[in-house]
N, C-alpha and C positions, 0 to 999 in steps of 0.2 A: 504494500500500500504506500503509495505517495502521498506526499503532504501536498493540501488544496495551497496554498501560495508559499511562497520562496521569504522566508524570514529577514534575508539581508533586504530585500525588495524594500520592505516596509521600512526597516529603518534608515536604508539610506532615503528615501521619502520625507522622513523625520526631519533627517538632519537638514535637508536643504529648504524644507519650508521655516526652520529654524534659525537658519543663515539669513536667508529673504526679509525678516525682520528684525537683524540683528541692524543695520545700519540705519535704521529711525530709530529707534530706541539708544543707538549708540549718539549721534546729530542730538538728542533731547538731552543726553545726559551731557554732553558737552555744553550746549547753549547752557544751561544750568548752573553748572559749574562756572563758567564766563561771568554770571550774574551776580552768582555769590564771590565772584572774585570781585569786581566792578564793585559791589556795595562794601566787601571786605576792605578795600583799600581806601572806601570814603570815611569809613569809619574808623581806622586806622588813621589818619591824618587828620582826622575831629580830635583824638584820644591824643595826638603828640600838639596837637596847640592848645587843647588843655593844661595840660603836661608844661606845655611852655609860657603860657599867662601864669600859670602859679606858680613858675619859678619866678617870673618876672614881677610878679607880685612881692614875692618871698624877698629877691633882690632889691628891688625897690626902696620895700617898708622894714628891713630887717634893723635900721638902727632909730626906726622913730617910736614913739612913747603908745600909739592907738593900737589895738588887740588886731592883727588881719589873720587869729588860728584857722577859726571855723573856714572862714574863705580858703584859705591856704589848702585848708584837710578836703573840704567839699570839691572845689578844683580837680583835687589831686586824688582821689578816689573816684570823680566821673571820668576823669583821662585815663587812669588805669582800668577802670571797667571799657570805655571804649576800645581803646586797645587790645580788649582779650576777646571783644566780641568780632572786632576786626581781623584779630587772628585764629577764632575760631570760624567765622568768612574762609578767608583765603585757605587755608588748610583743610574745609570742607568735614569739619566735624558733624 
């Protein structure tokens, strides 16, 4: 007794309707990835002029008599959150 179809048949079948969708699905995840690179790098660059007003602040006001902590801390904790959201962007976590 023969077998009713040829087993490799089928699966090369498989594999090339497989193929056939692999390059939109591949085009999608790259645009993607583009995006969150593109938004990665803006927010990356918010995070380092944060980063740099509060030094410039820091620099500034470090020898005068008026309190600039809270500024300084606020600053410098929204620049370092920028930063990591920016670099979790680009790295595509």
């Amino acid at each position: 007794m023969e077998p009713l179809h040829n087993p490799t048949q089928i699966q090369t079948s498989a594999d090339i309707s497989m193929e056939s969708g692999s390059p939109a699905i591949d085009t999608h995840a790259k645009e993607r990835h583009q995006r969150l690179f593109q938004r990665g790098l803006k927010w990356l660059c918010m995070g380092v002029s944060l980063m740099a007003v509060s030094f410039g602040i820091n620099f500034i006001l470090f020898h005068s008599d008026s309190s600039f902590v809270a500024v300084m801390y606020v600053l410098t904790t929204a620049g370092a959150a920028c930063i990591l959201k920016g670099l979790v962007d680009v790295l595509g976590f």
